[in-house]
Kinemage of the C-alpha trace (Angstrom):
@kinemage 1
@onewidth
@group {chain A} dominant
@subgroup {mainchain}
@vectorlist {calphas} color= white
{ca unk a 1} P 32.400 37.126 -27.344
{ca unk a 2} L 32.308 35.998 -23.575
{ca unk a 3} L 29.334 33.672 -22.421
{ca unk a 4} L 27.872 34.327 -19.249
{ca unk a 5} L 26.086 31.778 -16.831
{ca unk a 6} L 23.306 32.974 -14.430
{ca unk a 7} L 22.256 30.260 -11.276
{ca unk a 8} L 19.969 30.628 -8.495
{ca unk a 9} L 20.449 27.875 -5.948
{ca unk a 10} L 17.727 27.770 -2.587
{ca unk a 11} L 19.945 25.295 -0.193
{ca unk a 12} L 17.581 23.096 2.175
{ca unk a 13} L 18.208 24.749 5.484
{ca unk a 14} L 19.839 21.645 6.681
{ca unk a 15} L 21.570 21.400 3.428
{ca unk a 16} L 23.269 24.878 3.652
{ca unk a 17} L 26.658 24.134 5.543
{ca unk a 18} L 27.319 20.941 2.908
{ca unk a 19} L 26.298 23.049 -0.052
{ca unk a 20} L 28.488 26.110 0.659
{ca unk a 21} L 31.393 22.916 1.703
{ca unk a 22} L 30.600 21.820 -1.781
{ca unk a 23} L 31.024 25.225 -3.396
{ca unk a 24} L 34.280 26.247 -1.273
{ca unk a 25} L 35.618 23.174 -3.108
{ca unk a 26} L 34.546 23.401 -6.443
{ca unk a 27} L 34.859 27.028 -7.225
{ca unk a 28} L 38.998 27.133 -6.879
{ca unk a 29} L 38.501 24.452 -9.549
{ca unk a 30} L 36.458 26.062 -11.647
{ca unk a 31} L 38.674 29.259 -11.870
{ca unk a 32} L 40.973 27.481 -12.960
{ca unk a 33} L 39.530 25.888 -16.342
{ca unk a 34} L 40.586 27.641 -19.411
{ca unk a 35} L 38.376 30.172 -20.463
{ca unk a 36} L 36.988 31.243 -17.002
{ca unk a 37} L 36.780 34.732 -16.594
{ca unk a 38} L 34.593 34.855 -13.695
{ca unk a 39} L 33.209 32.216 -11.061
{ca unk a 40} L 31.178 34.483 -8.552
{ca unk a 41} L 29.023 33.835 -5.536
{ca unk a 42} L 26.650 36.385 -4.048
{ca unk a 43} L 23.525 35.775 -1.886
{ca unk a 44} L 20.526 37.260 -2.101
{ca unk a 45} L 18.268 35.670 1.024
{ca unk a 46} L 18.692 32.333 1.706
{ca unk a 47} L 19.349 32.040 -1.976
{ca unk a 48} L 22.947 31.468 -3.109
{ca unk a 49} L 23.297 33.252 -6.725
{ca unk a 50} L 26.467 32.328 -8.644
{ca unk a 51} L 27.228 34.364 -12.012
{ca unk a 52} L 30.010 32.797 -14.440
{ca unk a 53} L 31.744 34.193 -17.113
{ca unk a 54} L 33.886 32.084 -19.978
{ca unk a 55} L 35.972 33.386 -22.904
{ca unk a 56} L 33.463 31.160 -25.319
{ca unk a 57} L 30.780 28.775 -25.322
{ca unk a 58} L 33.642 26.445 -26.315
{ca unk a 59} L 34.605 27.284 -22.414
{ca unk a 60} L 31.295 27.024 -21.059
{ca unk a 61} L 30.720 23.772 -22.891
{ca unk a 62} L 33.810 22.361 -21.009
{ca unk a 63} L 32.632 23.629 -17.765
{ca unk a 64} L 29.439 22.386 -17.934
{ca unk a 65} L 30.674 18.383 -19.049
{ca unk a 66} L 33.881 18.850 -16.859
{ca unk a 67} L 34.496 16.584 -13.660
{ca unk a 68} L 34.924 19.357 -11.305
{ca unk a 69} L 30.826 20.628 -12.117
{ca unk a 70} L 29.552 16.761 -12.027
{ca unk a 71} L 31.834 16.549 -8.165
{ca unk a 72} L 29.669 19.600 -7.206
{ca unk a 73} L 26.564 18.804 -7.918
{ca unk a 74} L 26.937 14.804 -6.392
{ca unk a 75} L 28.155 16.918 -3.071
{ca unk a 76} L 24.769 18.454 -3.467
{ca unk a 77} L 22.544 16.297 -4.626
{ca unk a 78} L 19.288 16.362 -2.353
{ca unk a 79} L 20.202 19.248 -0.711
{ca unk a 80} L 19.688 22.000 -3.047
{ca unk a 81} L 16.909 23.400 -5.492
{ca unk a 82} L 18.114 24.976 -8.759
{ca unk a 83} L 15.410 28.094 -9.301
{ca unk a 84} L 17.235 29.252 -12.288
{ca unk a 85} L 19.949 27.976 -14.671
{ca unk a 86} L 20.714 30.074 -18.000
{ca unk a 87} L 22.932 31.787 -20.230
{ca unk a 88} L 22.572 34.936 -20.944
{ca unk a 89} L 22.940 37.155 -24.353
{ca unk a 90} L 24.485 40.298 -23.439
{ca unk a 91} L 23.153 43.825 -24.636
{ca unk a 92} L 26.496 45.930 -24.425
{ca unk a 93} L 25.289 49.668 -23.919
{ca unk a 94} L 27.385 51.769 -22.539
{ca unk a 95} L 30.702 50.420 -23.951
{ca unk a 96} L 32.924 48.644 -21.739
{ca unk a 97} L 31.160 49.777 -18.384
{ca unk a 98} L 27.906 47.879 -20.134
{ca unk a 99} L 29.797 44.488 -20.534
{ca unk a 100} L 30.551 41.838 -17.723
């Protein structure tokens, strides 16, 4: 069953511009690891919330220990607060209209 990531990042106001840079980088990268499904950005405020989706937590295990992650998160290192950082257990209801 897919795995799905959940991350709420609050850029430092002066840290926004190098911590969207760092994301316009990373997240071509990311879509292309095997087993991503999804690598979305939304904001919500000055908050920057990125939901992920992998094939398996084989995927997400990769992901998370890969090179392209570790590149982001040096680019925004001091600049950025993580507020939330999970993975989630779905509940499908609904059949496939319930499942991300």
């Amino acid at each position: 069953m897919a795995v799905i990531g959940l991350a709420v990042l609050l850029p430092s106001a002066e840290g926004r511009d190098a911590v969207m840079k760092a994301l316009r980088d990373a997240v071509p990268k990311f879509h292309a690891e095997a087993g991503c499904e999804l690598y979305a950005l939304h904001e919500s405020g000055d908050e920057i919330v990125i939901i992920e989706k992998f094939t398996d937590t084989a995927s997400l295990d990769l992901h998370a220990s890969g090179e392209a992650l570790k590149a982001m998160r040096r680019a925004m290192k001091g600049l950025v607060e993580v507020k939330r950082s999970e993975v989630l257990n779905p509940l499908p209801i609904g059949g496939d209209a319930g499942v991300l």
